[in-house]
C-alpha positions, 0 to 999 in steps of 0.5 A, spaced: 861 155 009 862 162 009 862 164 017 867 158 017 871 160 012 872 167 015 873 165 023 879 162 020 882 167 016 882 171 023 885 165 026 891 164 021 891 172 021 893 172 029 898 167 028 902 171 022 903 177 027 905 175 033 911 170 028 913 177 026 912 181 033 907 185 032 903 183 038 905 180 045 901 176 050 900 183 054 897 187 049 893 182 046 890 181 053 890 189 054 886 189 048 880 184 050 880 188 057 883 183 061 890 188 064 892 187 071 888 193 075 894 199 078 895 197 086 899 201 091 901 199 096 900 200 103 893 203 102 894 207 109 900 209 113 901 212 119 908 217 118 910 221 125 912 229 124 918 229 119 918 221 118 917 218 112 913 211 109 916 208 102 910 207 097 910 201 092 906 200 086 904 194 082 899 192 076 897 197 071 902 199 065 909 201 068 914 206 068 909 209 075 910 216 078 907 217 085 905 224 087 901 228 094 895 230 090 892 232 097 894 234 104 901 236 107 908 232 105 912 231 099 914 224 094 919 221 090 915 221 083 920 214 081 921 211 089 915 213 092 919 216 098 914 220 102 917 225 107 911 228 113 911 235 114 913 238 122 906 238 122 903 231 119 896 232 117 891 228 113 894 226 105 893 222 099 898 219 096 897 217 087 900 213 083 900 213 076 901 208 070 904 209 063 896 208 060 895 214 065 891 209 070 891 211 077 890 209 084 891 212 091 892 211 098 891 215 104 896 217 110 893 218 116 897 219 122 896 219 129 893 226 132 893 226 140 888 233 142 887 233 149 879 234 151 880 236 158 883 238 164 881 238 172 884 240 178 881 237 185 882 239 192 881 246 195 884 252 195 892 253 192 897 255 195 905 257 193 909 252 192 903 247 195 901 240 191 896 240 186 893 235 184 888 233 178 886 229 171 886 229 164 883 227 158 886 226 151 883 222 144 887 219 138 882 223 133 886 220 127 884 213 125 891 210 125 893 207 132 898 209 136 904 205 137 909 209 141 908 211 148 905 219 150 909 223 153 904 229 158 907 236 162 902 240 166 903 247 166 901 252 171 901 259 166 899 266 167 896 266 160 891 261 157 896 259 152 903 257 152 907 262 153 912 266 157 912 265 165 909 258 165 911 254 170 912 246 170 907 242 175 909 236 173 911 231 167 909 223 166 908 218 160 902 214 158 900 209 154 898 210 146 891 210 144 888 207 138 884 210 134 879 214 134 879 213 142 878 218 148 883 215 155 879 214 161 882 220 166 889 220 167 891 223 175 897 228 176 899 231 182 905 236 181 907 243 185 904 250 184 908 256 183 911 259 188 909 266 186 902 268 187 897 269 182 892 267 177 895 261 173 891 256 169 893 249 167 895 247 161 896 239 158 902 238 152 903 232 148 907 229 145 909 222 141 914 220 136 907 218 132 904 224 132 905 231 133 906 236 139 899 236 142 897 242 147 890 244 151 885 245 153 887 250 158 882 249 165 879 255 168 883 260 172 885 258 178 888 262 184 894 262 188 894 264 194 901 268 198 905 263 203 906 269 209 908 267 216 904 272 221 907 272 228 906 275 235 913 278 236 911 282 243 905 283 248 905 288 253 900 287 258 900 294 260 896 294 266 899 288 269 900 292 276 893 294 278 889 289 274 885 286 279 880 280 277 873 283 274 876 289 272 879 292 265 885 289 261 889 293 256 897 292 253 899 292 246 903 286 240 906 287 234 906 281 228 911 280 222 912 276 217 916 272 216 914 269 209 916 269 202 911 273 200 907 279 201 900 278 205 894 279 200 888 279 206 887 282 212 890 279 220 885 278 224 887 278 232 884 276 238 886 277 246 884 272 251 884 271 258 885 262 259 888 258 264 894 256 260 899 260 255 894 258 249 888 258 247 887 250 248 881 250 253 875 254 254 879 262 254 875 269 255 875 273 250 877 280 252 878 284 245 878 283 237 880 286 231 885 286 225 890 290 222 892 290 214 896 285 211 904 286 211 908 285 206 914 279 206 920 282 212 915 287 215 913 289 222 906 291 224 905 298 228 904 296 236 896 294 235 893 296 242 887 294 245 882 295 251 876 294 254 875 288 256 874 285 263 879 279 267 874 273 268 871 273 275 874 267 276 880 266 279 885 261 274 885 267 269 893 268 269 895 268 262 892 274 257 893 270 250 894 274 244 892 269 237 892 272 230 889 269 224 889 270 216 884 267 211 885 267 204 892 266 205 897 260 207 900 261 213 906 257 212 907 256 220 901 257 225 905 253 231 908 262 232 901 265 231 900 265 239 904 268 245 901 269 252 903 273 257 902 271 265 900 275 270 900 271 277 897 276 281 890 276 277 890 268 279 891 269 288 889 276 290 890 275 297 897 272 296 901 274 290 907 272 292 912 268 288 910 261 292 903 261 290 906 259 282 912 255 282 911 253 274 908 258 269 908 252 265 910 256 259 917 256 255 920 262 252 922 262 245 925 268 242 924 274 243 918 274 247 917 277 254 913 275 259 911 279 265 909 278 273 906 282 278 904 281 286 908 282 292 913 279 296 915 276 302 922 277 305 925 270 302 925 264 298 920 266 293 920 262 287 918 262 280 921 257 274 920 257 267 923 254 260 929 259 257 928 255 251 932 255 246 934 263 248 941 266 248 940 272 253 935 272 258 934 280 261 930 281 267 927 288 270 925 288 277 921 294 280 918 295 286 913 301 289 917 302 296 924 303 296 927 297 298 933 292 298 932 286 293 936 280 290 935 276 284 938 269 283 938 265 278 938 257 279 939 251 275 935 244 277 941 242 281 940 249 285 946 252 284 946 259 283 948 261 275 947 268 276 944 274 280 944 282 281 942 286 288 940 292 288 937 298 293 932 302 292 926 301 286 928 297 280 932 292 278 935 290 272 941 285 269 942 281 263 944 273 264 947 269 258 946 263 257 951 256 256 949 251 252 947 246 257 942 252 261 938 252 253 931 247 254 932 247 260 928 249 267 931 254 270 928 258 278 929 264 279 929 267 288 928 273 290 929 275 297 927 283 300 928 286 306 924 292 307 917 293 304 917 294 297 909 293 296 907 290 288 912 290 284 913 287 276 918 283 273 919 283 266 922 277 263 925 277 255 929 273 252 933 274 246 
């Protein structure tokens, strides 16, 4: 009967006590152990550069007071505000109650990196396209939820900096967690300065912060010239004869943007037609250094070479070539000079090449040599998009020679005589005479034995 009598007192104790308001339900639970475990809620956030996430707090003892016992970014200690950093990273977030329990909670925000950049295709050139893939990995383990804008560089630098230069820009789609993109293809514009360059890939995201690298090996940019023949002279012109030596001389300029960084390689041709289309005989080879953009070489001469034995060979060809540079417009690389004497050695008059089968463009010259009868040799050829055409006759014997110029309805549109050895006159063309094939006469009396006619049009 004693343990009884005792439990009873215990009971009747209770009762007094909480009549009085000495004790409340919470604290008589807190004191058998029963108190509501300390929440904060939620338990991880993504916050983007310079954002903000509300935390809240539940169970446990209030007033609570939040803290950042870890990593970058500040809280309100009653509201539970907290502020990222420009530069989020990996935080803890504690809340403590009045009892001093304490809970925490992790921000983790989304961290694009770029894992790597490729460029495919051959060689570079200024202002050319270059085409590539990149990579880049979510290496936080929050999930993206914003689209990922890219931008390509091509910088002198392996990092960025001053000179970079945009290739090209584009978006793509968010990561989750922890996973790397297939390869992501680009294609954009090198710079139009040469050089070395690498390429660099940046992000960026409204859920996380600005991302950039890794930079591709480096790459170079060749120059973007335009290497053309300007002249040809074909020197030996009246005495060369088939089988026996060709000699003359060219010039080439650039006319690119950009200074040429590789020698000019160059070769003359004996062909059949004024290109080196078909099966050309070659009768010499060279280079000459590289010229710098605006720029003209020196005359370039060349010897040595023999004119096939084979008659058809009318035209010496002179082509030049560049490796290692871009040469903006190959269709200018090539000028051809004809000579009808080396294609009919018994009968070089004019009436045995009706077409020269060629255009001139400016400012090319072409030359022919034979010899004439009394009347009525004809030759044509297209004055292209020429202004002037000038013509230089000469002749070995003294004699009387008129030269015409005729369009395709036979009406003659220019003409000069003169007596003696040489003749020269310039004619101007009207617009209805460009592209169009023009016929030139020339009529002799007496005997003026071989003679040349230079063709230069302006």
């Amino acid at each position: 009967m004693k343990s009884r009598n005792g439990l009873k007192t215990i009971i009747l104790l209770l009762v007094a006590l909480i009549a009085v308001g000495a004790c409340n339900i919470t604290s008589f639970y807190s004191t058998l152990g029963n108190k509501a475990q300390l929440l904060i809620s939620p338990a991880t956030v993504s916050v983007p550069a310079n954002g903000s996430a509300t935390f809240s707090a539940s169970g446990g003892t209030p007033p609570y007071t939040f803290s950042v016992t870890s990593g970058p970014g500040s809280i309100g200690a009653s509201t539970g505000v907290y502020t990222a950093t420009a530069t989020p990273g990996p935080a803890i977030v504690q809340v403590k109650d009045s009892q001093g329990s304490a809970a925490t909670a992790v921000v983790n925000p989304v961290a694009y990196a770029v894992t790597n950049v490729s460029k495919t295709g051959g060689t570079l050139y200024a202002t050319g396209t270059v085409n590539g893939t990149f990579t880049f990995k979510n290496t936080g383990t929050s999930n993206g939820t914003q689209t990922v804008s890219y931008t390509i560089y091509a910088s002198p630098t392996n990092t960025l900096g001053a000179g970079n230069v945009v290739v090209t820009s584009g978006t793509t789609a968010f990561l989750n967690g922890g996973v790397t993109s297939s390869p992501i293809p680009f294609s954009g514009s090198w710079p139009s300065t040469s050089g070395n360059y690498y390429l660099i890939a940046s992000l960026s995201s409204p859920d996380s912060a600005g991302a950039s690298g890794p930079t591709a090996s480096a790459f170079t940019i060749a120059a973007a010239v335009d290497y053309a023949v300007t002249t040809v002279n074909f020197t030996s012109v009246a005495t060369t004869a088939i089988g026996t030596a060709a000699s003359g001389n060219f010039q080439v300029e650039n006319n690119g943007p950009d200074g040429g960084t590789q020698p000019v390689t160059w070769d003359v041709y004996a062909n059949t037609t004024p290109t080196t289309a078909g099966s050309p005989v070659l009768l010499a080879t060279g280079s000459t250094p590289a010229l710098l953009a605006g720029t003209l070489s020196p005359v370039i001469s060349f010897s040595g070479g023999v004119w096939p034995s084979t008659a058809g060979y009318s035209y010496l060809v002179v082509s030049v070539s560049v490796s290692g540079d871009q040469d903006l417009n190959p269709a200018n690389n090539t000028m051809a000079v004809f000579d009808e004497a080396l294609s009919n050695t018994t009968n070089n008059a004019f009436g045995t090449a009706t077409s020269m089968g060629i255009t001139l463009a400016p400012p090319m010259s072409i030359q022919v040599a034979g010899n004439l009868t009394a009347t009525n040799n004809f030759l044509s050829f297209n004055a292209g998009t020429a202004n002037t055409v000038t013509f230089t006759v000469t002749w070995t014997t003294s004699a009387s020679v008129t030269l015409n110029v005729l369009n395709t309805a036979d009406t003659v549109i220019a003409t000069a005589s003169a007596t003696g050895t040489s003749l020269s006159t310039t004619w101007t063309l009207t617009a209805p005479e460009q592209n169009q094939l023009t016929y030139l006469q020339l009529n002799t009396s007496g005997t003026p034995g071989v003679y040349v006619m230079t063709i230069t049009v302006n």
